[in-house]
C-alpha positions in Angstrom: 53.0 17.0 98.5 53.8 13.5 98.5 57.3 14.7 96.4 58.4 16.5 99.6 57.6 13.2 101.5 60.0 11.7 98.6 62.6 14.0 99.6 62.3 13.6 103.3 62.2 9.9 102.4 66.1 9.8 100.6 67.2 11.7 103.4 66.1 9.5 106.2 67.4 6.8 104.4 70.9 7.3 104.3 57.3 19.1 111.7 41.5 23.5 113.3 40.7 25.0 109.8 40.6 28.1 107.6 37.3 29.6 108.3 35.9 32.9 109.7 34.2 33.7 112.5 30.5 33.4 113.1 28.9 36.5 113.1 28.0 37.7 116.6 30.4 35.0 118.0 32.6 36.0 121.2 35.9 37.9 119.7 39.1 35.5 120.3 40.7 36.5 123.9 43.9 37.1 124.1 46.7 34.6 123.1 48.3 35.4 127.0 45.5 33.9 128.6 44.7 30.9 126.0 46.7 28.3 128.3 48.8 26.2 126.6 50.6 23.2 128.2 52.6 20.6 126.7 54.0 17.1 127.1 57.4 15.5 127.6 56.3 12.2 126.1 58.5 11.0 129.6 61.8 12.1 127.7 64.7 13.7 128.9 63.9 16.9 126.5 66.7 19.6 126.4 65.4 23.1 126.6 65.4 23.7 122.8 63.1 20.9 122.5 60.7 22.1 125.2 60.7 25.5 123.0 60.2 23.7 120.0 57.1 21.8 121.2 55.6 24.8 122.8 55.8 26.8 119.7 53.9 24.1 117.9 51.6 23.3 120.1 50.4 27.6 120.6 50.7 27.5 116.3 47.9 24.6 116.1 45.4 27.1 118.2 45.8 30.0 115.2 43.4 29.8 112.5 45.4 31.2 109.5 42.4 31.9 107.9 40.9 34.3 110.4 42.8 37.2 109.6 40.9 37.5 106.2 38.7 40.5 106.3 36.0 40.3 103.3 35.2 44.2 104.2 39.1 45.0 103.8 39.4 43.1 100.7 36.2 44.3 99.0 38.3 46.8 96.8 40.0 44.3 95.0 36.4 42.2 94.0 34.6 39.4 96.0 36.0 37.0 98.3 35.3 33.7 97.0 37.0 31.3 98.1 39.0 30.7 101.8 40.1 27.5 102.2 42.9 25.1 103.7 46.2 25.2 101.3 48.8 22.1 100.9 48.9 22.1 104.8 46.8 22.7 108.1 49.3 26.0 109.1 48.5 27.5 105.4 45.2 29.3 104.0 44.6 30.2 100.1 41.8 33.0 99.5 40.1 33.4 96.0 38.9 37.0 95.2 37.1 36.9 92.5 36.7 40.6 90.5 34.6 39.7 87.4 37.1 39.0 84.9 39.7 36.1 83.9 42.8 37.0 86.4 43.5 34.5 89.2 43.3 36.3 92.5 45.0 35.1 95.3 46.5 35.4 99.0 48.5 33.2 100.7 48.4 33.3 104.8 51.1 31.2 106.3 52.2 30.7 109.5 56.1 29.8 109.4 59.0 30.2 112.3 61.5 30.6 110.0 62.3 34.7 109.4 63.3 35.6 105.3 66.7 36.0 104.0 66.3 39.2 102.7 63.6 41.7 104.0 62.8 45.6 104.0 60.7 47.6 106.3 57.3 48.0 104.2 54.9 50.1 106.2 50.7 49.2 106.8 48.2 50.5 108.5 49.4 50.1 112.1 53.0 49.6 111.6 55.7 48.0 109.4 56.1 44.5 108.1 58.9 43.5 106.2 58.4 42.5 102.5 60.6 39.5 101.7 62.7 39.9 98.4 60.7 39.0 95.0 62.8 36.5 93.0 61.5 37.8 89.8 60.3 34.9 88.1 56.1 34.7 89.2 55.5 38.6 90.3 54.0 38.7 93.8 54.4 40.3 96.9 55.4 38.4 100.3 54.9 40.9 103.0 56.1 39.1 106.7 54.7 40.3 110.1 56.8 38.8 113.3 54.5 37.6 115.9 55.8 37.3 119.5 53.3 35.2 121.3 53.5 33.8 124.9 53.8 30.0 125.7 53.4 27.9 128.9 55.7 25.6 129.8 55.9 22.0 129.9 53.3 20.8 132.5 51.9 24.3 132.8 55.0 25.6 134.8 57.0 28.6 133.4 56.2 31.7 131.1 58.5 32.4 127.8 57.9 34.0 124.4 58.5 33.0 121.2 58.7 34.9 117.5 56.8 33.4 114.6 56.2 35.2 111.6 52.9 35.4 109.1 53.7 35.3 105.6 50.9 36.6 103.2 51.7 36.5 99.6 49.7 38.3 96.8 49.4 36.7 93.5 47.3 37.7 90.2 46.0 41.7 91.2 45.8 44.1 88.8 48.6 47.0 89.6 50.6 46.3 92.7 50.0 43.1 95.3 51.4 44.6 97.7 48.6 46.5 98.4 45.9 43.6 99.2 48.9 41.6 100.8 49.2 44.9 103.0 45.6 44.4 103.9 45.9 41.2 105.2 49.4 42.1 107.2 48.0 45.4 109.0 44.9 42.8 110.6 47.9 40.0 111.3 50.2 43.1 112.9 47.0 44.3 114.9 46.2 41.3 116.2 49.9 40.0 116.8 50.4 43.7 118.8 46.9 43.2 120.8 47.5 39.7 121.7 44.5 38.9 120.0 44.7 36.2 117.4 41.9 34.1 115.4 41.8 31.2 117.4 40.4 27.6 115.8 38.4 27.0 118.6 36.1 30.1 117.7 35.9 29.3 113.7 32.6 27.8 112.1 34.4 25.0 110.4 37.6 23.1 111.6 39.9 21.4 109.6 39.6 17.8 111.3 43.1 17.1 113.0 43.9 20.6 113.1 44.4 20.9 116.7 45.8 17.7 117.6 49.7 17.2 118.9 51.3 14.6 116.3 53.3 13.8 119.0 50.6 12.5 121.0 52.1 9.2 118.7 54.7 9.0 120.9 52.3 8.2 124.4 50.9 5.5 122.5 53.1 3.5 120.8 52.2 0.1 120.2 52.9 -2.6 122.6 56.7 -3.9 122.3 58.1 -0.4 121.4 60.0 2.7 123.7 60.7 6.1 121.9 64.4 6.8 121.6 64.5 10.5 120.3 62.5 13.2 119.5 64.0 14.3 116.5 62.2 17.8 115.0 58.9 19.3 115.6 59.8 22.0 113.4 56.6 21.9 111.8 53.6 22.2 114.3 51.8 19.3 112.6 54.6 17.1 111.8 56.4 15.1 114.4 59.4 13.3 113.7 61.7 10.8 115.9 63.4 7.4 116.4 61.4 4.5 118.3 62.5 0.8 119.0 60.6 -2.1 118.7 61.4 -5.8 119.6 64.5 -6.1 118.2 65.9 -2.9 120.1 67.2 -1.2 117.1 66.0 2.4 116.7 64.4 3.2 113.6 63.0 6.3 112.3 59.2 7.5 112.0 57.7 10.7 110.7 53.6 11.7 111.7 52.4 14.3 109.6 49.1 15.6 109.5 48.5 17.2 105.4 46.1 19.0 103.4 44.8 17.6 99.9 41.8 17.5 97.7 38.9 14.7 98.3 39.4 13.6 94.8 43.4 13.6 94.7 44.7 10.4 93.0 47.3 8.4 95.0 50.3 6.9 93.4 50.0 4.4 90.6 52.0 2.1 92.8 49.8 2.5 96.1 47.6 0.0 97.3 44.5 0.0 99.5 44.6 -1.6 102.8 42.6 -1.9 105.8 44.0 -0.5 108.9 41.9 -1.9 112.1 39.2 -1.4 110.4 39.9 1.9 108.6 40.4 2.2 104.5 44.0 3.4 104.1 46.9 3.4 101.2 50.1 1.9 101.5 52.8 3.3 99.5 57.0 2.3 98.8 58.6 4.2 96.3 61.5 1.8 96.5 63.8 3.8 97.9 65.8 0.9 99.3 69.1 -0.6 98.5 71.4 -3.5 100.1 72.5 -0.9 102.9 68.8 0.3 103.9 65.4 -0.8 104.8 62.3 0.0 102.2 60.2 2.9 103.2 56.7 3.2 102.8 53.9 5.6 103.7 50.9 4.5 105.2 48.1 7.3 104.6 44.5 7.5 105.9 42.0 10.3 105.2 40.1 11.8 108.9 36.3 12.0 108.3 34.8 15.1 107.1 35.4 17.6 104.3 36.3 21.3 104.4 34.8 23.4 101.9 35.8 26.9 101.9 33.6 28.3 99.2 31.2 31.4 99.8 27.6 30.5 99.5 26.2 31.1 95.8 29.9 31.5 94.9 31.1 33.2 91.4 33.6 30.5 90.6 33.7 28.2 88.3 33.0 24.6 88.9 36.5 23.7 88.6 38.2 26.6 90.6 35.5 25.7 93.5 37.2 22.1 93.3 40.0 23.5 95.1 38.6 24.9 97.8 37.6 21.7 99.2 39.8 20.1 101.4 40.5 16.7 103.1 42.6 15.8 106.5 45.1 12.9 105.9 47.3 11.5 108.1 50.1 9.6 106.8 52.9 8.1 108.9 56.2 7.3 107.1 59.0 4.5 108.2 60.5 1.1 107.8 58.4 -1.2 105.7 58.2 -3.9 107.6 57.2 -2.3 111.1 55.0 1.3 110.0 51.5 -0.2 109.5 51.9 -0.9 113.6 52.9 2.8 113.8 49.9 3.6 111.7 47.8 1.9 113.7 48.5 4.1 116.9 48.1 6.7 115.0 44.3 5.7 114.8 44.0 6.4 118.7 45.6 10.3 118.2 43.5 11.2 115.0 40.1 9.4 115.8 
């Protein structure tokens, strides 16, 4: 992950958990009566913007992982594993069927619509299954998801299209046909209005339902937001601010996924951050015509484990399906840790 950050980082300088429901819990009611409002941060938003934010902020109340049905996947061996995967809009499920091959399903939500797609019909309807590149066989089946919004301050009613991508890995024969068991729930619920909401899962991811925006009505003392750049990404929030010396500089907020014993960069360093343990990491990415960037990351209390009780797996392979919430806020390296520090009061 942190070589995407990398990546975001040379271009700057020159956007609640995977679990299932508890049995004999209420069913999720529909997405058109789940209100969701938003905020304008007290920017002058243009209507793209306001779009943008609601998208994200209906896309943080979807549990990915809730459209996993152990009954529908029981042909293909034992559902092992459902957990969290590289980000809080991503789930990875396990199935374990007794032998040696690596079973897997990828659930992600994503706004962005493949670049090549034919009709591929489930039970229920069609989805379209993106183009295979060829070089790791799988099967990436897409189901569009048009899902109501409210509007900023509760006022106004507009749709949006989203799209679930699940991806089979690792089956015997063809993955298209547990990916299609996964897409005819996601089409289902999409066409009923009735999506797995967080709120109703037995775990959360902590963070998972929080605006990373929410940075930018509590920014330190001293500083104004200039721009809301992208929130392309509903847990990912990036803009411009301006501190004392009235120069706008850019921050991102990102909310990501990783393992509780992932190593941080050789060349990070612990600090405390009011109070809180938290890594502080420039991969000197500066030169005479721009500021150092840095990352200041701190882990949210609480660990997500998405392993079935007495599960088949291996010691190692149930490694990965524990998860951890950390935030990390990237910008200038003389000014982020005060941004990090805010961040405390969205992520607490």
């Amino acid at each position: 992950m942190r070589g995407t950050w990398l990546a975001l980082g040379v271009t700057a300088a020159l956007l609640t958990g995977c679990t299932q429901l508890v049995p004999g819990s209420p069913a999720p009611e529909p997405a058109a009566r789940a209100p969701v409002t938003i905020d304008d941060y007290g920017l002058d938003l243009a209507p793209r913007d306001r779009t943008a934010l609601q998208t994200a902020a209906v896309l943080r109340t979807i549990d990915p992982c809730g459209f996993v049905s152990h009954t529908q996947l029981a042909d293909y061996g034992r559902v092992a594993q459902v957990t969290p995967y590289l980000s809080p809009e991503s789930c990875q499920v396990r199935i374990h069927s007794g032998d040696t091959r690596s079973q897997r399903l990828r659930i992600e939500l994503s706004i962005s619509k493949p670049a090549a797609a034919t009709d591929y019909p489930v039970d229920g309807g069609t989805a379209l299954r993106a183009a295979d590149p060829g070089s790791d066989p799988h099967c990436e089946l897409v189901v569009p998801m048009q899902l109501p919004t409210t509007g900023v301050g509760g006022t106004g009613i507009g749709t949006f299209t989203d799209y679930v991508r699940v991806t089979a890995s690792g089956f015997e024969g063809d993955n298209c046909a547990p990916a299609g068991a996964v897409a005819s729930k996601v089409l289902v619920a999409a066409r009923d209005l009735k999506v797995p909401l967080r709120r109703y899962a037995a775990e959360t991811l902590p963070g998972g339902d929080q605006d990373p925006c929410a940075l930018l009505r509590r920014m330190p003392a001293g500083w104004t937001v200039s721009l809301l750049t992208s929130v392309s990404n509903p847990y990912e929030c990036k803009f411009y601010a301006r501190g004392k010396d009235h120069a706008d500089q850019y921050f991102v907020l990102r909310l990501e996924v990783d393992r509780p014993d992932d190593s941080v960069p050789a060349k990070a360093s612990s600090i405390d951050l009011a109070g809180r343990t938290a890594t502080r990491y420039c991969p000197n990415t500066s030169s005479p015509e721009s500021p150092q960037w840095c990352f200041i990351d701190f882990a949210l209390d609480g660990v997500f484990d998405g392993n079935v009780p007495d599960s088949p797996l291996t010691s190692a392979e149930q490694s990965y399906g524990k998860a951890r919430a950390t935030v990390s806020v990237y910008g200038p390296e003389a000014v982020v840790q005060e941004l990090a520090v805010a961040a405390l009061a969205v992520y607490r």
